[in-house]
N, C-alpha and C positions, 0 to 999 in steps of 0.2 A: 504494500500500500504506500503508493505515495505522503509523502509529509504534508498535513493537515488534512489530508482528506477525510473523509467519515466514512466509520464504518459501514459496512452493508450487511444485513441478512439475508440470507435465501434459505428461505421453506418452502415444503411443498404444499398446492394450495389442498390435496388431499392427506392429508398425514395417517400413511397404516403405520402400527406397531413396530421398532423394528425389530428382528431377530437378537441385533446385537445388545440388545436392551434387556433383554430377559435373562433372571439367573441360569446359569448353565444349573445346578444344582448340587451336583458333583466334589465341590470346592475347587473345582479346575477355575485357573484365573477367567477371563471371558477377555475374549481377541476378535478382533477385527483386520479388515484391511480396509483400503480407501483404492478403489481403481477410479483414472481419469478417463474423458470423452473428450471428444470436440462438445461446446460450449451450445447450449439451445437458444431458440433468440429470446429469452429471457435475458440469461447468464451472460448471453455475448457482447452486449453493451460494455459489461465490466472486467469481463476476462475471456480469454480462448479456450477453458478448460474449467469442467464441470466434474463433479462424483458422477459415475454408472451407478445409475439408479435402479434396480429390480425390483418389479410388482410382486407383489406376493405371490401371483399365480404361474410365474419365470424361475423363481426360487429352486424346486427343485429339478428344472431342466439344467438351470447352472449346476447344481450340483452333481448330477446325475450323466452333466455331457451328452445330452439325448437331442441340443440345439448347437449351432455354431456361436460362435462367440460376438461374429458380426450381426447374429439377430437381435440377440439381446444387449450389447453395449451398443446402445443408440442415442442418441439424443430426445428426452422425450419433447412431446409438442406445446409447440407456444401457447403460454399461458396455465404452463403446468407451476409454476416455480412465481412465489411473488417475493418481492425483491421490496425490502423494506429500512429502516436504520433502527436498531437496536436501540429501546427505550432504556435499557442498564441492564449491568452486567446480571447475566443469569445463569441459571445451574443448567437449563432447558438445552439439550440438545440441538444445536443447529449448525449452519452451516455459513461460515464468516468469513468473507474476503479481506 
């Protein structure tokens, strides 16, 4: 981020649960990754690169390898993602340029 610029949020305008949110139960620690996309024309205004987003219903094709990889890392469609400035700092999961 440039100097003085303000921050941004992006969420999505549907918010499903995510996976990585849930306790594994186990005591196994809980991980994640973060893969990039080319940027949707929400996101592209402010940057060229976005999170791969999967619907819950992609979930287990990703994991299961039953899709190609170009199906589901896409960019999803404008007007998926609003694009806001953080009222203060919060615990809430999101996603800040």
């Amino acid at each position: 981020m440039s100097a003085g610029a303000q921050p941004l949020q992006f969420s999505l305008l549907r918010l499903e649960p995510s996976v990585a949110s849930q306790e594994a139960g186990d005591g196994a620690p809980e991980a994640y990754a973060i893969l990039t996309i080319e940027a949707n024309d929400d996101v592209a205004p402010f940057h060229d690169r976005q999170m791969a987003v999967l619907l819950r219903n992609q979930r287990m094709a990703w994991l299961d390898g039953t899709c190609l990889e170009e199906e589901l890392l896409r960019p999803l469609p404008a007007g998926t993602f609003v694009v806001s400035q953080p009222r203060e700092a919060s615990a809430q999961a999101t996603l800040a340029f």
